[in-house]
C-alpha positions in Angstrom: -39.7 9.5 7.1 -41.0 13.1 8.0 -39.6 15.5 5.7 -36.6 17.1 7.4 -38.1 20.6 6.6 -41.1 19.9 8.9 -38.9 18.4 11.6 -38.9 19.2 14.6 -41.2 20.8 15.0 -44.0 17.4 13.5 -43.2 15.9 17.2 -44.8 19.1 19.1 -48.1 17.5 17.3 -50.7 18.1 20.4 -52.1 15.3 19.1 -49.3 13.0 19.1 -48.1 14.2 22.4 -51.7 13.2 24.0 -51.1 9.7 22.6 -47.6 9.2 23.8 -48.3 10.8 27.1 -51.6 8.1 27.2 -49.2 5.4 26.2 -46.2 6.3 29.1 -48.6 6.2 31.6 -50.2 2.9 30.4 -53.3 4.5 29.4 -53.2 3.2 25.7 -51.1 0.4 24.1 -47.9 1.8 22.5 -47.7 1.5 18.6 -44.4 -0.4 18.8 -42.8 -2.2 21.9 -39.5 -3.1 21.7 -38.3 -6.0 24.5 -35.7 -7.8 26.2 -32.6 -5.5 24.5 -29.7 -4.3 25.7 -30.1 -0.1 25.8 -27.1 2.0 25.6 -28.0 5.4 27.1 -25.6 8.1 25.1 -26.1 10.6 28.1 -24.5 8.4 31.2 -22.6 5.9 28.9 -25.0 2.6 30.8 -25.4 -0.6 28.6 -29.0 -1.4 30.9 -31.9 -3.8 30.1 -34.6 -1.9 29.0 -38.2 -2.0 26.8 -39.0 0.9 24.7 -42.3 1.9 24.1 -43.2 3.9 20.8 -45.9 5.8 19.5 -45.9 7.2 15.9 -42.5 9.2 15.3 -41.4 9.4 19.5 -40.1 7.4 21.9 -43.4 7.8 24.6 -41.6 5.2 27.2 -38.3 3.7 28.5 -39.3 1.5 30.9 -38.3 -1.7 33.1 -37.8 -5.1 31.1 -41.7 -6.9 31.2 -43.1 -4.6 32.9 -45.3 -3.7 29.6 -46.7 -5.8 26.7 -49.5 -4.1 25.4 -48.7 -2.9 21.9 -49.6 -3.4 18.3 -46.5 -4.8 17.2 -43.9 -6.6 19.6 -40.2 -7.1 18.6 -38.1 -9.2 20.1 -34.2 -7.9 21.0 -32.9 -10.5 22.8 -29.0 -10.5 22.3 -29.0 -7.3 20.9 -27.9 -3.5 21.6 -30.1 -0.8 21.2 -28.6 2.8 20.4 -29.7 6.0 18.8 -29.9 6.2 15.3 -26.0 7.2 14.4 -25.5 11.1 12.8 -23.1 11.4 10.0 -21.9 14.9 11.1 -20.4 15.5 7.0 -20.4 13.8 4.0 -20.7 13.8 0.4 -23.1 11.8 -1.2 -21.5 12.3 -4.5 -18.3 11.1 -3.8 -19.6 7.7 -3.4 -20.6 7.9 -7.2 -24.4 7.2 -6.3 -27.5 8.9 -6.0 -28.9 10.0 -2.4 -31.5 7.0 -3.0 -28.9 4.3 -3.6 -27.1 5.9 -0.7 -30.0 5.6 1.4 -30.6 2.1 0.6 -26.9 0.9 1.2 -26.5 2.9 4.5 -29.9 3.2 6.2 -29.7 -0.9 6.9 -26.6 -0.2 8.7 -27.8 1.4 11.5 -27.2 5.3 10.3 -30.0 6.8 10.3 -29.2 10.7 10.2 -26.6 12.4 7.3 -25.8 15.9 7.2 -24.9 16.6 3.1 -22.9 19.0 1.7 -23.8 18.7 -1.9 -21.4 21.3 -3.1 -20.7 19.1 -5.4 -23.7 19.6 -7.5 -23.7 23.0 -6.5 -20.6 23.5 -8.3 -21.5 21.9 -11.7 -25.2 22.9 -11.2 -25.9 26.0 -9.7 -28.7 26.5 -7.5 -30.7 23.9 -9.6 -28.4 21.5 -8.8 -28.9 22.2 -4.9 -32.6 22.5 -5.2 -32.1 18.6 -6.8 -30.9 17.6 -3.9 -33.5 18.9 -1.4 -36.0 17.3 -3.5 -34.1 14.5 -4.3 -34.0 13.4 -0.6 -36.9 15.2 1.1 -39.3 11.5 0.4 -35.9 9.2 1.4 -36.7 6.9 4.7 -33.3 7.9 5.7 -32.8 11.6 7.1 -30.4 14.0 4.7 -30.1 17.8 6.4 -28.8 19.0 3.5 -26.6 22.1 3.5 -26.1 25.0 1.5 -22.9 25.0 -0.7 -20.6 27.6 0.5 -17.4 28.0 -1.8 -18.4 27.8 -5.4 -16.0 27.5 -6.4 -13.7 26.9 -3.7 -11.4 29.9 -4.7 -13.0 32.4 -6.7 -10.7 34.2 -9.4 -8.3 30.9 -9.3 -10.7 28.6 -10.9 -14.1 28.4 -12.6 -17.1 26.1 -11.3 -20.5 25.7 -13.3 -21.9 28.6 -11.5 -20.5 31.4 -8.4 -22.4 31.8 -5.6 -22.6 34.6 -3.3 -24.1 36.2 -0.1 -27.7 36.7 -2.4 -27.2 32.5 -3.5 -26.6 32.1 0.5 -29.7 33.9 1.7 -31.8 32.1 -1.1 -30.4 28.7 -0.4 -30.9 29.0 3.7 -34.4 30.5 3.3 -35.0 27.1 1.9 -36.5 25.3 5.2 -35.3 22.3 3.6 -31.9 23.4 4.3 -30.1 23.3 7.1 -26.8 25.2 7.7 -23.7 26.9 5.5 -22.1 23.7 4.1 -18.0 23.9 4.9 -16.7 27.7 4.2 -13.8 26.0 2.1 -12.1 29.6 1.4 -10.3 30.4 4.7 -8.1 32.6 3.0 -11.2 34.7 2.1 -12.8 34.3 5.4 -9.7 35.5 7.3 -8.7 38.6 5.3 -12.5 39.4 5.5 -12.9 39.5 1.4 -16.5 40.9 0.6 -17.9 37.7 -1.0 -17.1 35.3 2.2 -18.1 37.7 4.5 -21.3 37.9 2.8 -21.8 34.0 2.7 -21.1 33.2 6.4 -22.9 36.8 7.7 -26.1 34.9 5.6 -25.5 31.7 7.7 -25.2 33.9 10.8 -28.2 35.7 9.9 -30.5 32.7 9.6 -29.3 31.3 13.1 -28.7 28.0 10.9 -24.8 26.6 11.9 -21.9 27.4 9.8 -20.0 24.3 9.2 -15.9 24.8 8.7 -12.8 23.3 6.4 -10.1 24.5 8.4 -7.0 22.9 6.7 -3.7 23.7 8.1 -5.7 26.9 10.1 -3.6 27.7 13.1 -3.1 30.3 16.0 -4.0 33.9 14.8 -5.8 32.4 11.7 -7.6 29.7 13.1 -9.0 31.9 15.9 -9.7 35.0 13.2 -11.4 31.9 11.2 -13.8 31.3 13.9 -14.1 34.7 15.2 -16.1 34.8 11.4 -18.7 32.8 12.7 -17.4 29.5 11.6 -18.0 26.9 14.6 -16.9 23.7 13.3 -13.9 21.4 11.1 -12.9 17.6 10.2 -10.1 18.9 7.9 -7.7 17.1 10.7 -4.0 17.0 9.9 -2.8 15.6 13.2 -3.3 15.0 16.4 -1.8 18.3 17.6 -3.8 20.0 14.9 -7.1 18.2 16.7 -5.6 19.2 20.0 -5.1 22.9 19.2 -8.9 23.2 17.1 -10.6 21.3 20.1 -9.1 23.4 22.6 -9.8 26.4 20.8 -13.6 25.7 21.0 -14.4 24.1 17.2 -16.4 20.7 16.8 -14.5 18.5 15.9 -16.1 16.2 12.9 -13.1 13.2 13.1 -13.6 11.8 9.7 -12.5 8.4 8.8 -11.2 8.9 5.0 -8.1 10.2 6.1 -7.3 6.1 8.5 -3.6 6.9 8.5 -4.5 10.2 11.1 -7.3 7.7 13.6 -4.7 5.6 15.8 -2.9 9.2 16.7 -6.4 11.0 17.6 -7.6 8.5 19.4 -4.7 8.3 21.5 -4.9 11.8 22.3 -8.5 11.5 22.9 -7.1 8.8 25.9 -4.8 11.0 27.0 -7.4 13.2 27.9 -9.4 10.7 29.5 -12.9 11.6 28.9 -15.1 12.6 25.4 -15.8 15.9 24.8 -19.5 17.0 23.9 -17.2 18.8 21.0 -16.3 15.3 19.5 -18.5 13.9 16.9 -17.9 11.3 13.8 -18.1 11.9 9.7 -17.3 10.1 6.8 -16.9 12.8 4.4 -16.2 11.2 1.7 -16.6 6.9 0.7 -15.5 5.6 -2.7 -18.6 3.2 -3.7 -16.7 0.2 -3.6 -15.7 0.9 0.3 -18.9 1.9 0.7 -20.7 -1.4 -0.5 -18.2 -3.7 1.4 -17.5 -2.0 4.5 -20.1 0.9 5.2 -19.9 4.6 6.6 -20.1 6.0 9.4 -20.8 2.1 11.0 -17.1 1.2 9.7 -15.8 4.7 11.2 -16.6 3.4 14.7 -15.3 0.0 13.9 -12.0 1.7 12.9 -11.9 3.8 16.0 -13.1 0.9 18.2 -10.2 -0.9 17.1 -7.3 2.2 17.0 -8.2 2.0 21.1 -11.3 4.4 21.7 -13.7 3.1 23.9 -17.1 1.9 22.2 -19.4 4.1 24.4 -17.6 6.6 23.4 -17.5 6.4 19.5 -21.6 5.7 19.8 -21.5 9.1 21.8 -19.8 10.9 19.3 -22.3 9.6 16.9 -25.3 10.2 18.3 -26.2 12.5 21.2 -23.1 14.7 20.6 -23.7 15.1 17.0 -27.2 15.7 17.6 -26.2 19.1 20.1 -24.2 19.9 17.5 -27.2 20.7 15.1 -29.2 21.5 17.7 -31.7 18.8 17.2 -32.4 17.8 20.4 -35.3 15.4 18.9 -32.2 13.4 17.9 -29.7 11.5 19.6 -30.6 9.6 23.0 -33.4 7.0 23.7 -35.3 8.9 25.9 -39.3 9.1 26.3 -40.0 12.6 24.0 -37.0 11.6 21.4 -37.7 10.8 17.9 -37.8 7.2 17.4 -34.6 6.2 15.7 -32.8 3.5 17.1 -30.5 0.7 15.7 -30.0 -2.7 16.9 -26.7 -4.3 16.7 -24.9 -7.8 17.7 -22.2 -5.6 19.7 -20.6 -2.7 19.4 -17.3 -4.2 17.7 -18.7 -5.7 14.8 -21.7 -2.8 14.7 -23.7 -5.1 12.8 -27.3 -3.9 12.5 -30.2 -6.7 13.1 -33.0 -3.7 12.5 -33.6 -0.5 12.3 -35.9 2.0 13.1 -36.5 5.6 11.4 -39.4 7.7 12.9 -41.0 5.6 14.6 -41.4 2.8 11.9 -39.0 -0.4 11.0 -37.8 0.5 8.0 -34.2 -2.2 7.2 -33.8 -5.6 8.7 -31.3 -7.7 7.7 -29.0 -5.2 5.6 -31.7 -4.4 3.2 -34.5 -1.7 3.4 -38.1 -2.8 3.9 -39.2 -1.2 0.6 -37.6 0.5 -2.3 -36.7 4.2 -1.9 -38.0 6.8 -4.1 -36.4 7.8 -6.8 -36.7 11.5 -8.4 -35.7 12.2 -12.3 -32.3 13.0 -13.3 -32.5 15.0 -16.4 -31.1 18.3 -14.6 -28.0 16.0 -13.9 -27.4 14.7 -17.5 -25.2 16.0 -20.8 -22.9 18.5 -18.1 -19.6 17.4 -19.9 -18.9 20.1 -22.5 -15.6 19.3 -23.7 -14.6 19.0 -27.3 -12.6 15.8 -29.1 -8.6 16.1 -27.5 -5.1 16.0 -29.5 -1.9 14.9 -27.6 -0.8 18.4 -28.8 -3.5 19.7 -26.2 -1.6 18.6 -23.6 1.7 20.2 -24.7 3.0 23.6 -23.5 4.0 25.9 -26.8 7.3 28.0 -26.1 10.0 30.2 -28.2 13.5 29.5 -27.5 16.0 26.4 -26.5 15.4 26.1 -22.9 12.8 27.6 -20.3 12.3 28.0 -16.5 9.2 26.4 -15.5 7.1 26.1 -12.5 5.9 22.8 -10.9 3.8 21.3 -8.1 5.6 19.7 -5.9 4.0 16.6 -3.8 0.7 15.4 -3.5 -1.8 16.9 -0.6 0.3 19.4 0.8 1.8 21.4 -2.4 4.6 23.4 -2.9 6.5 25.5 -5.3 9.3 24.1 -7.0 11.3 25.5 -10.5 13.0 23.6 -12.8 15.0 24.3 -16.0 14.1 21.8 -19.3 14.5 22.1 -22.5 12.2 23.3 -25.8 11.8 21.1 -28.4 10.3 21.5 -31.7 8.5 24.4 -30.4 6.8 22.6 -27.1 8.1 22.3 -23.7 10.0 19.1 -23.3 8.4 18.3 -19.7 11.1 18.7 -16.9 12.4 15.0 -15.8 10.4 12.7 -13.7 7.5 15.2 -13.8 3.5 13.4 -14.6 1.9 15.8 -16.3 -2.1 17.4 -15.3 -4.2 18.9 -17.3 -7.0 20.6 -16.6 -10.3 22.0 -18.6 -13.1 24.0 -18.1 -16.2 21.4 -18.6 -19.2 23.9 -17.9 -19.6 25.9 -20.8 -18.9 28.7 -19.0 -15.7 29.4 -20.3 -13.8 27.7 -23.4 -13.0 24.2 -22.8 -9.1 24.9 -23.3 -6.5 22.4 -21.5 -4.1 24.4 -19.4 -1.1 22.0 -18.2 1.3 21.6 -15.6 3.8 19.5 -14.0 3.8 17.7 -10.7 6.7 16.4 -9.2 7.2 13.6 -6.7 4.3 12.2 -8.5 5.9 8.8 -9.5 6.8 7.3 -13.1 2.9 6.9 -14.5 3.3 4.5 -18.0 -0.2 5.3 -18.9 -2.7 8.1 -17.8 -6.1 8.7 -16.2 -9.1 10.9 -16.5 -11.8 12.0 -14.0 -14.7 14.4 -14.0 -14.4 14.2 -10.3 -12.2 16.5 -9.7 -12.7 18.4 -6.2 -14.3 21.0 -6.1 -15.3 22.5 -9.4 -15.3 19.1 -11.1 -13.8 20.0 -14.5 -12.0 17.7 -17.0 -8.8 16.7 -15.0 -6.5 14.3 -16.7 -3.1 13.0 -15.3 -0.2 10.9 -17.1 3.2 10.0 -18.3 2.5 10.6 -22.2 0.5 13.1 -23.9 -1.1 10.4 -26.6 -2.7 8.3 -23.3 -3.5 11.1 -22.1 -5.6 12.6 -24.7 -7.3 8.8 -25.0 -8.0 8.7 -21.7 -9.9 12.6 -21.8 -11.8 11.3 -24.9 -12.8 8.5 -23.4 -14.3 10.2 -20.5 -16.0 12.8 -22.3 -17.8 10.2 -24.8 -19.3 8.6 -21.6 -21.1 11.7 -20.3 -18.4 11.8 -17.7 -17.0 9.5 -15.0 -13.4 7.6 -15.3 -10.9 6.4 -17.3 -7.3 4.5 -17.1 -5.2 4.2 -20.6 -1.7 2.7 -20.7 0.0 2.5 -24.5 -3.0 3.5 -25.9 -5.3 1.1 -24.7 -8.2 1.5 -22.4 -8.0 -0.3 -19.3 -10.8 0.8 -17.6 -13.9 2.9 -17.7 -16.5 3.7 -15.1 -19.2 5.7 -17.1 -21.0 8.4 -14.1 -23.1 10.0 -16.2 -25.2 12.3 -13.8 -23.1 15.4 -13.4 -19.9 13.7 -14.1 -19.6 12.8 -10.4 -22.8 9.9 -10.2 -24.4 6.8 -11.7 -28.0 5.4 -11.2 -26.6 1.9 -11.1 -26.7 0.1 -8.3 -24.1 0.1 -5.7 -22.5 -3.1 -6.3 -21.7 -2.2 -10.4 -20.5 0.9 -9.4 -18.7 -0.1 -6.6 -17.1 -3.3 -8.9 -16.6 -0.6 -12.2 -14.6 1.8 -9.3 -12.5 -1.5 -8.5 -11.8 -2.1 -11.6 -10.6 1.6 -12.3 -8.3 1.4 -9.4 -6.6 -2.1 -10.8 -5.8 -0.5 -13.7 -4.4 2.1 -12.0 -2.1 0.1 -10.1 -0.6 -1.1 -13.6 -0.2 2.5 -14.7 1.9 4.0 -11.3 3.5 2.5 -8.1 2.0 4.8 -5.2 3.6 5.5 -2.0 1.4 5.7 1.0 0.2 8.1 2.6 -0.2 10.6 0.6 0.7 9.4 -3.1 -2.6 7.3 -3.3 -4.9 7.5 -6.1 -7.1 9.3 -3.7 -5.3 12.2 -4.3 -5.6 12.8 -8.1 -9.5 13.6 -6.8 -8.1 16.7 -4.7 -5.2 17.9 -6.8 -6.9 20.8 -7.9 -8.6 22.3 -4.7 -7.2 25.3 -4.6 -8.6 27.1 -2.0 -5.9 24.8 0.0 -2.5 26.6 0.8 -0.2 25.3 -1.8 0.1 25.9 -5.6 -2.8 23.5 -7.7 -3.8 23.4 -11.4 -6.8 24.6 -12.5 -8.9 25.3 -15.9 -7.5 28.9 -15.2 -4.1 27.2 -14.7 -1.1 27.7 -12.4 -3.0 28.8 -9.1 -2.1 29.7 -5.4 -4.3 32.2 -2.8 -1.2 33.8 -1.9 -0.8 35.1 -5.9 -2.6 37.8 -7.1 -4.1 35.1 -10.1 -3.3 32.3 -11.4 -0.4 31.9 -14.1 -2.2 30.5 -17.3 1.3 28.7 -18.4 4.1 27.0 -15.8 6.9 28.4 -18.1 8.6 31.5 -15.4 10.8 32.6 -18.0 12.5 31.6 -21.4 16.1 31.0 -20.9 18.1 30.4 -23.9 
């Protein structure tokens, strides 16, 4: 595939235009015909019959069933529907614990053709480097990453510490990058809205290079969702409900509907009925896939699927995937099979199932069957490796010290959407005695750019946990981040992690359960989907031994974003206790010693 800094621009070839122009009006054979299919056309919402003629990279002709055959290579698409390539509008490569080649090779083959990447989460453990990695890592990948600058590392400057701190100089560097294509999602609304120096100065940069600025607009309402986007920031998936999609639609933003948050998709799409038409402001992300989901059910294709079967209409889902994501980046090369277009098309059995038969990237056939014609390439790792710096753990590290009997402490209460709660427990033997019913985080800096100290809390409304985990995935500075009922698991579990380079682990009365060893960066492995996606598996068995959770929001999905805390609500960090609305984070819970 043509590198996505050269496109595109590569299909303004005069060259190539002279050639597809010959080709349309049957002047020269086409390069590829495509026959007897089923074409959906994103722009009217018609499922017609249609051939396709292609030459190199573009589409040079849509044209009447049989009324062409001369070509160098003829496929046959009897039974099948043809569509644009689909657009991932945001997603994380990292969070499916593989690198952007494995990615490619598991998703390409499924009809998705086009991913826009936010890899903040290599920005955060690796700097620039780390985002520079993923340019390169992607730029010689039959599959199509625009990859974005990072915006928010860390996520909430002066509450936590990341492997490196960007700024509006990091910005203007990153997006005079042609290989990059936008400000990845300004995370720090608190800092956007009060107009702090440092945001300001990373979303002017976007603004400046005329590249979009992409949004994470959590809980962002009225005055502060429309100071938000007065900033310059034109787009959010962080959906809470369907009045929250409602009130950021109608206010103007693109709308990425992302399907990692299921429980939210029957609701939208019911008030996308309600409506009665699509909006060009709609489109479709993943944002983030565990591997094992991934490997058994897809991306974006299991998206549609989802919303396909919650009630929206499939023309429109393939619409949101294709020609409206593609305005949306303003690649108008992308999106609709149209003589001129880039050539990237999927053909699928129907559009419930979404199953792709073949697919086409630029021009050339590049999966059939759900496997990739050829191997992808693969770039070294070594920038990626030894990132966990963490020393060898005590249970004592993941007590509180304190002077007196009894103490007023601070905990987080609930998963997702935290609050403040304070508690009275007891001191014992010199430590904290943690308040009843509590789990306990910890939380240590992992970069080397600060001492790897555990600072501790307490969440509440956590459930009983008889065992703990670990996870150097830890949104969005990825430090150290263990949870747990008992501080001897706990301190196994951290061990454990840290002796595999990073990655996962699930102890119960001290006994490892499981492991998943992600070795690159602490977030990804260079194994192939299936082992990851089977070790990932495995580490959420065990964890179903070591806490009973309570859907929707106490999943083990949520020990990943416990510590983002550039969301409203109090969170642990390796600073420790933090919330926007203090003026720093408290470095112990204890409030005040009371007897």
């Amino acid at each position: 595939m043509t590198s996505a800094a050269l496109e595109p621009d590569d299909l303004n070839d005069r060259t190539l235009r002279d050639r597809a122009v010959a080709a349309a009006r049957g002047d020269a054979p086409f390069d590829l015909l495509i026959v007897n299919g089923d074409m959906l056309s994103s722009a009217t919402g018609e499922i017609r019959k249609a051939d396709i003629g292609i030459t190199g990279p573009m589409i040079a002709s849509v044209h009447a069933p049989a009324s062409r055959t001369d070509a160098a290579e003829v496929i046959d698409a009897t039974g099948k529907i043809l569509t644009a390539g689909l657009i991932d509008a945001h997603m994380h490569v990292e969070s499916s614990m593989i690198t952007p080649a494995t990615y490619a090779e598991t998703i390409l083959p499924r009809g998705v053709t086009t991913v826009v990447w936010d890899p903040h989460e290599f920005g955060n453990v690796h700097g620039l480097a780390g985002v520079d990695w993923a340019v390169e890592a992607t730029s010689s990948l039959p599959m199509r990453f625009i990859v974005l600058a990072p915006s928010c590392v860390p996520s909430a400057p002066g509450f936590e510490c990341a492997g490196a701190a960007f700024g509006g100089t990091e910005m203007e560097a990153m997006l005079a990058n042609p290989g990059i294509g936008g400000v990845a999602e300004v995370m720090n609304m608190a800092g956007v809205v009060s107009r702090d120096a440092l945001m300001t100065d990373i979303v002017q940069a976007g603004l400046a290079s005329r590249k979009p600025v992409f949004g994470h607009a959590r809980g962002l309402s009225g005055r502060d969702l429309n100071a938000f986007m007065a900033a310059g920031v034109t787009s959010d998936h962080e959906l809470t409900s369907a009045e929250d999609f409602l009130e950021k639609l109608r206010a103007g933003l693109t709308i990425e509907i992302r399907g990692s948050h299921d429980h939210l998709l029957p609701e939208i799409v019911e008030a996308l009925n309600r409506i009665g038409h699509l909006p060009p402001t709609v489109t479709l992300c993943t944002d983030d896939v565990f591997p094992d989901d991934l490997d058994r059910n897809g991306g974006l294709d299991d998206v549609i699927r989802r919303l396909v079967r919650y009630g929206m209409p499939p023309v429109w889902a393939i619409r949101a995937a294709t020609l409206n994501a593609a305005m949306r980046l303003g690649r108008s090369d992308l999106g609709l099979i149209a003589a001129g277009r880039r050539a990237d098309l999927a053909a699928f059995d129907n559009l419930q199932s979404l199953k792709a038969d073949f697919v086409i990237g630029n021009g050339e056939v590049v999966a059939r069957n759900n496997r990739l014609n050829s191997p992808p390439h693969r770039i070294k790792t070594d920038l990626l490796e030894n990132s966990v710096k963490a020393p060898q753990f005590k249970p004592d590290d993941f007590r509180i010290k304190s002077r007196g009997n009894r103490v007023r402490v601070a905990t987080i209460d609930r998963p997702r959407f935290t609050r403040w709660r304070e508690t009275e427990t007891e001191v014992r033997d010199g430590h904290v005695v943690p308040p009843e019913g509590a789990t306990l985080i910890g939380v240590c800096h992992r970069h080397g750019r600060l001492p790897a100290e555990m600072k501790v809390g307490y969440l509440t409304e956590w459930g009983a946990w008889d065992g703990a985990v670990c996870t150097t995935v830890s949104h969005d500075s990825h430090n150290l981040t263990v949870f747990g009922g008992n501080e001897a698991d706990m301190a196994l579990a951290a061990n454990t992690v840290c002796a595999m380079g990073g990655g996962l682990a699930v102890v119960s009365g001290g006994v490892v359960l499981a492991s998943l060893p992600l070795p690159l960066s602490g977030l990804v492995s260079e194994a192939p989907i299936a082992d990851v996606g089977a070790g990932f598996t495995a580490i959420k068995q065990a964890m179903d031994k070591v806490v009973a959770w309570q859907p929707p929001y106490l999943v083990f999905k949520a020990c990943f974003g416990a510590t983002l805390a550039c969301n409203a609500g109090p969170h642990q960090t390796d600073l420790g206790l933090s919330d926007l609305t203090l003026d720093g984070p408290l470095e112990s819970p204890i409030l005040e010693v009371t007897g």
